[in-house]
N, C-alpha and C positions, 0 to 999 in steps of 0.2 A: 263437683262443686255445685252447689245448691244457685238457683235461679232468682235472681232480682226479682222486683214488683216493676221496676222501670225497665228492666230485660225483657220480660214476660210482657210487659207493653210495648216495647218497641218490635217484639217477634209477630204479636198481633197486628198490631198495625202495616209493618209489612208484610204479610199473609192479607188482611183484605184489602189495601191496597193492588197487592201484587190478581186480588180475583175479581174487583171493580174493573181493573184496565185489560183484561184478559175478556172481561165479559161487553165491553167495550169495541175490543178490536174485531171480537166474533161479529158483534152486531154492527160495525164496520165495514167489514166485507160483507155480511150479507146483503148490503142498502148498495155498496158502491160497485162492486163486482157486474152482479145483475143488470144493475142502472147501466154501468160502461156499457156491456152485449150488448143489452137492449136498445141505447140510443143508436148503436152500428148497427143493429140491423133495422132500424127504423131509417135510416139516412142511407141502404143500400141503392137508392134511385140516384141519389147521389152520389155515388161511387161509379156508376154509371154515364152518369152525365160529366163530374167535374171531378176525376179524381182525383186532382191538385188538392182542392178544397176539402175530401171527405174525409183525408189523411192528414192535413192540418188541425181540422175536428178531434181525429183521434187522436192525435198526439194531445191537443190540450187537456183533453180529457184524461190519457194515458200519465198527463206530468201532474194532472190532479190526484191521480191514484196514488201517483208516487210520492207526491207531498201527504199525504194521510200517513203511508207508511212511516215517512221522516217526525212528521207531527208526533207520534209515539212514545218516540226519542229524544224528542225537543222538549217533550214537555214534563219528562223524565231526568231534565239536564240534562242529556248525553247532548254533549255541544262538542262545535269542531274549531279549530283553530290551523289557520293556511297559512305554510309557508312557500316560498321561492317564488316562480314564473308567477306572472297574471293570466290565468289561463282565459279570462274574457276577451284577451287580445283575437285570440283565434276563435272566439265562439260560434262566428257566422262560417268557418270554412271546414273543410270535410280533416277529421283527425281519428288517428287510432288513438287508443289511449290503452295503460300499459300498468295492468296494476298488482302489488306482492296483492297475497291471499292467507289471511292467517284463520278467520272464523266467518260463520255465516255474516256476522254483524258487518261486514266490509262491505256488502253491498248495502245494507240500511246505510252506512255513511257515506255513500257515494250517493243514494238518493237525494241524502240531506246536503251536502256539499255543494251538490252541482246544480239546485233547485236555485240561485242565482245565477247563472250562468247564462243567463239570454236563452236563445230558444234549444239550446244544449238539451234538456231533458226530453222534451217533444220531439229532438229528432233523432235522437240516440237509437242504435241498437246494440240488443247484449249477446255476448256468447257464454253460454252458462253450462253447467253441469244439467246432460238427460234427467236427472234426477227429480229437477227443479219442476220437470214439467207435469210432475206429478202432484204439486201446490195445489193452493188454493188460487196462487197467482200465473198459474200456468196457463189460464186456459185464455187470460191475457196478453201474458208475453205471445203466446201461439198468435193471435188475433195481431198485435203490435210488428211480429215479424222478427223477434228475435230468436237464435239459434241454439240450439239443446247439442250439445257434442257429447257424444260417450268418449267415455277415457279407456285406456287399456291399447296396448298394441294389437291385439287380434281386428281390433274395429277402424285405427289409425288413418290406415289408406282409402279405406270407405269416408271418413267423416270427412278428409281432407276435401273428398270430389265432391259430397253432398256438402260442405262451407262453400266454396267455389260456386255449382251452382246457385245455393241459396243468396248469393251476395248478388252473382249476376239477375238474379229474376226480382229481388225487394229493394235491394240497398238505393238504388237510384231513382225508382218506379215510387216508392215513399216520401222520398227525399230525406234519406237518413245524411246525418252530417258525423257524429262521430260513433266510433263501433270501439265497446270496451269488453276487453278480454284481459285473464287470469293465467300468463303464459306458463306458472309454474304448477299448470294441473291440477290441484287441490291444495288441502288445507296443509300450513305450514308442519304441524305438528304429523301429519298421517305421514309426508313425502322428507324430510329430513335427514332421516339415517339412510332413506334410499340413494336420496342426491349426495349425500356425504360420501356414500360409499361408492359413487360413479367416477364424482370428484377425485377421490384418493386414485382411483385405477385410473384413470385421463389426465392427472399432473396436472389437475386445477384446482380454485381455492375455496379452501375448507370456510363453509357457510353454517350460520348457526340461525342469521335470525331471518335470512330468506333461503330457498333452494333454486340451483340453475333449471333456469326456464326452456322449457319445450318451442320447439322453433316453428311446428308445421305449418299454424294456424296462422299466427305472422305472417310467414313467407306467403300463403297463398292471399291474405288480406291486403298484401303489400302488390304483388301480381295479378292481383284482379283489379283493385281500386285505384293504383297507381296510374296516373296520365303517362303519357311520353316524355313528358319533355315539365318537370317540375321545379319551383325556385321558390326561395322567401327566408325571410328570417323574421323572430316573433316580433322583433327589438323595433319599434318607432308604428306609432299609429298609421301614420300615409302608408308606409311597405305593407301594412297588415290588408288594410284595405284593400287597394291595387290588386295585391294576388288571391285574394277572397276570391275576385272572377276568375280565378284559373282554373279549371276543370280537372276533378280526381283529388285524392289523396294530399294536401297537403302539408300535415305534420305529422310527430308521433308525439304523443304526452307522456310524458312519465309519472305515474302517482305513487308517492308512497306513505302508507298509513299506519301509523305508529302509536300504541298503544300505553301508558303510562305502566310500568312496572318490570315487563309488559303484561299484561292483562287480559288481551283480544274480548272483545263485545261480541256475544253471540244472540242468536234471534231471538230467544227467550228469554235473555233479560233486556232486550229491548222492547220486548212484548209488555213483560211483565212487571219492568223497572223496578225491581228490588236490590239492586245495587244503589250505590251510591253516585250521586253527579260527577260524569267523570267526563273529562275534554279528551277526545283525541283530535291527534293531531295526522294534518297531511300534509305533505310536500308535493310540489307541481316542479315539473322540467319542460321545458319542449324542445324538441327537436324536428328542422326543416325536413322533409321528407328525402330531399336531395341529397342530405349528408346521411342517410342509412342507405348501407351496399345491400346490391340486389343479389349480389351471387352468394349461395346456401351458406359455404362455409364463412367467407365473411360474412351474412349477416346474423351465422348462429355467434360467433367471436365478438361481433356488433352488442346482440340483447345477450349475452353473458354478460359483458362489460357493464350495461346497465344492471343487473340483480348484482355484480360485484360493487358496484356506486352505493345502489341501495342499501347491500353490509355497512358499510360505512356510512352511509347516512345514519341507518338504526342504531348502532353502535354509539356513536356520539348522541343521538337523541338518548339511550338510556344511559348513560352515563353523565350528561350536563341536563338532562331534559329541556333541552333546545338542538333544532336544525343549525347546522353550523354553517358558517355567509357564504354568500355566495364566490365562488373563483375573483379574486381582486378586491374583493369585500372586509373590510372588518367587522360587520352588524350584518346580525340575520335582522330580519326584520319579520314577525309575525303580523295574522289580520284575523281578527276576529271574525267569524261567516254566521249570520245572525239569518232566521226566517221572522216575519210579521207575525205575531199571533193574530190579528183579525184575518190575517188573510187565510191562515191555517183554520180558523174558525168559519169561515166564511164557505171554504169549498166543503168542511165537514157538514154544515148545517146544506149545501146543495145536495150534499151522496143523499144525506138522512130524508130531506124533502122530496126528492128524484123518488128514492125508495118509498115513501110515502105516495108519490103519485101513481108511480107502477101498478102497485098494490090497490090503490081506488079502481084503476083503470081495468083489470082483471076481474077484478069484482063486478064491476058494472060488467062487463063482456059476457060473465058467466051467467049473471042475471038475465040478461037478454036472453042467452043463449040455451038457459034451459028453463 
């Protein structure tokens, strides 16, 4: 079928669109990357003296980077729309958070999501795929203190002891509040027929649009973070508050993130925004820490039961495209999750000027120096 003159223009146009934001992002990281390191290791006397302080630096800094990333996407359209819990109720208190995994793009919208969230993104840490740390943003997470886990059973029982100790030596020494992990191990599509076919042989239920989630990384985040003796519930601002001072583990979140068609968002066309403006959507749950069992096989029957929630949720999201209301409820109710454009402008024009200053600053050195 022969090609339009308006086809042939619309293909061009997203083609240099798609190599403006691509040449864009490059020169993105090259300004903000850099700048992060550099300002850390210029404030190491600081880290020295008040490391309350050098780690509150680096997180804003850290939630700076993260908002560049989200900016991407935002200005792309790729916008979010949240249903269920408020999860700001709990944003001051320590939370795991619990999220399906269908494409790389599920962490870009978690960046963008949670960039309201109070001091949520500065204090977060991630548990990611080893893989990750081989980015462009690795050598940040590395520096922020988040965790690279290899997958595979050969590695299993090693990463379990090396999560353990890394949670006991950063998580609290940072002052991380919530730690978000991917319990069904990779991407929906790669782990599918594997988890279907465990399903079938364990007389559990058949999952299409998530797979049953891996418990290790759970159980030990739940056994290392967890206080003694824990309580709360998310529901009335005074309760939230009050038990904020309680020491350890708090809640768990449950996010789930759903994709219109479905569709999944992956990193390259968030890069490169040659799709079309598309909304996904998330769902928030929380749950008291105290109502999830400590003992293995209940708590592996515990987060089944959530990825079996999740089917159900996804399910009726692709079939109504809406979350269905909440238990007692007749209306979902959605909220639109909006960022500032000055403000996304405002910390892009700091990376670009930082990068500008760097670069004077080396200059002058070399000059001196030779």
């Amino acid at each position: 079928m022969a090609v339009t003159l308006e086809q042939a223009r619309r293909v061009g146009y997203t083609c240099l669109k798609a190599l403006l934001r691509f040449a864009f992002m490059v020169a993105n990281n090259l300004v903000a990357i850099p700048s992060y390191i550099l300002y850390l290791i210029m404030l190491q006397p600081l880290r020295i003296l008040d490391s309350k302080s050098f780690w509150y630096i680096e997180g804003v800094l850290f939630k700076w980077l993260l908002a560049m990333v989200a900016s991407w996407g935002w200005w792309a359209g790729y916008t979010v729309v949240e249903w269920g819990d408020d999860v700001k109720a709990v944003s001051e208190d320590e939370a795991m958070v619990l999220v399906n995994h269908q494409a790389t793009g599920d962490v870009c919208t978690l960046m963008m999501c949670l960039q309201d969230k109070g001091t949520v993104v500065r204090q977060m840490m991630w548990l990611m795929d080893h893989i990750f740390k081989y980015t462009n943003f690795g050598i940040v997470s590395l520096i922020h203190g988040d965790f690279f886990i290899r997958q595979g059973r050969t590695h299993r029982d090693q990463q379990l002891v090396l999560l353990k100790d890394h949670l006991e030596k950063y998580y609290r020494s940072r002052n991380r509040k919530w730690i978000v992990l991917f319990p069904e191990g990779g991407f929906l599509r790669k782990r599918r027929e594997t988890s279907q076919a465990f399903a079938k042989k364990n007389n559990l239920p058949f999952l299409k649009h998530v797979t049953l989630p891996r418990v290790g990384a759970t159980q030990v985040i739940l056994k290392t973070l967890v206080a003694p003796q824990e309580n709360g519930t998310p529901s009335g601002g005074d309760t939230v508050r009050k038990e904020s001072k309680s020491r350890g583990l708090q809640w768990v979140i449950d996010i789930t993130i759903a994709y219109p068609k479905p569709e999944p968002i992956d990193i390259q066309t968030w890069i490169l925004g040659y799709r079309q403006p598309t909304v996904t959507h998330v769902h928030y749950r929380i749950f008291p820490v105290k109502d999830v069992p400590a003992e293995p096989e209940a708590l592996t029957n515990w987060l089944y039961q959530r990825f079996i929630e999740k089917e159900d949720l996804l399910t009726h999201f692709y079939e109504t495209g809406a979350f269905p209301p909440p238990q007692g409820q007749t209306k979902a109710i959605s909220r639109e999750m909006t960022l500032s454009n000055l403000w996304l402008v405002a910390i892009q024009s700091f990376a670009f000027l930082s990068g500008g200053m760097w670069y004077c600053l080396f200059q002058y050195l070399y000059h001196c120096l030779f």
